[in-house]
N, C-alpha and C positions, 0 to 999 in steps of 0.2 A: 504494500500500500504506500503511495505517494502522500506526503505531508510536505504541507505549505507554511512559510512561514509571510506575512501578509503585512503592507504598511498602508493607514489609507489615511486620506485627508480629504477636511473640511472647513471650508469656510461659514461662519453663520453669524450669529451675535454678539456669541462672544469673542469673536473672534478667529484666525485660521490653529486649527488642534489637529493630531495625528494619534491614530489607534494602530497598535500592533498585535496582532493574535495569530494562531493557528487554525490550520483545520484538512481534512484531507478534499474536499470541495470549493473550491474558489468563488467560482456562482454563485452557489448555494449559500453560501456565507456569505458576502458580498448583499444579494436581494433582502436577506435575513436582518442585517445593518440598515438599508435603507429603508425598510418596514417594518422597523421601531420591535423586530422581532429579534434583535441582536445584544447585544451587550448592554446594558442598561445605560450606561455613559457615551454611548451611540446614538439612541432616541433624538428626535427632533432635528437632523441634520440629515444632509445629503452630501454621500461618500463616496470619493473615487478612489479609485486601486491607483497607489504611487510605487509601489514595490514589491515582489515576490522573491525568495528562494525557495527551490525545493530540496526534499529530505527523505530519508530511506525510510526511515522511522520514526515513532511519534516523541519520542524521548530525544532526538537530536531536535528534533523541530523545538519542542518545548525549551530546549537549553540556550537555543538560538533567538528563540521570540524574550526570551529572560533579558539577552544582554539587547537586544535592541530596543527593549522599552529602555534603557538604562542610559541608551545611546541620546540623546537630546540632542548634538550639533549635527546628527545623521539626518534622524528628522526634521528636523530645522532646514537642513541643506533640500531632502525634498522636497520640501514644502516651499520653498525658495523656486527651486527647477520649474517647478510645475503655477507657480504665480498666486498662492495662496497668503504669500506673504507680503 
């Protein structure tokens, strides 16, 4: 099984934010965000995909989405790329 590790961004009120999760569906998880059926800290926003890595396993995936929430001038940087900022 293929696992994704995922960055997305949003601009809205409060401002431009960036969420990082896993999941082995991309889509799936992606429509699930943008219909307030995702992450609670997701709700109320419209999310687009700024980045993916894939992973063999869910335990590398997981280890990876650890340190890119951690990452802040990564996010930053995409969210810069893409004009969110």
């Amino acid at each position: 099984m293929t696992c994704f590790v995922y960055v997305l961004g949003s601009h809205g009120k409060g401002g431009p934010r960036t969420y990082v999760g896993w999941t082995n569906d991309l889509e799936r998880r992606l429509k699930a965000h943008n219909s307030g059926d995702g992450a609670k800290s997701t709700r109320g926003r419209l999310w687009l995909l700024l980045y993916t890595e894939a992973y063999t396993t869910k335990g590398e995936a997981m280890s990876r989405e650890w340190h890119l929430k951690r990452d802040r001038k990564f996010r930053k940087k995409l969210s810069e790329s893409v004009g969110l900022v």
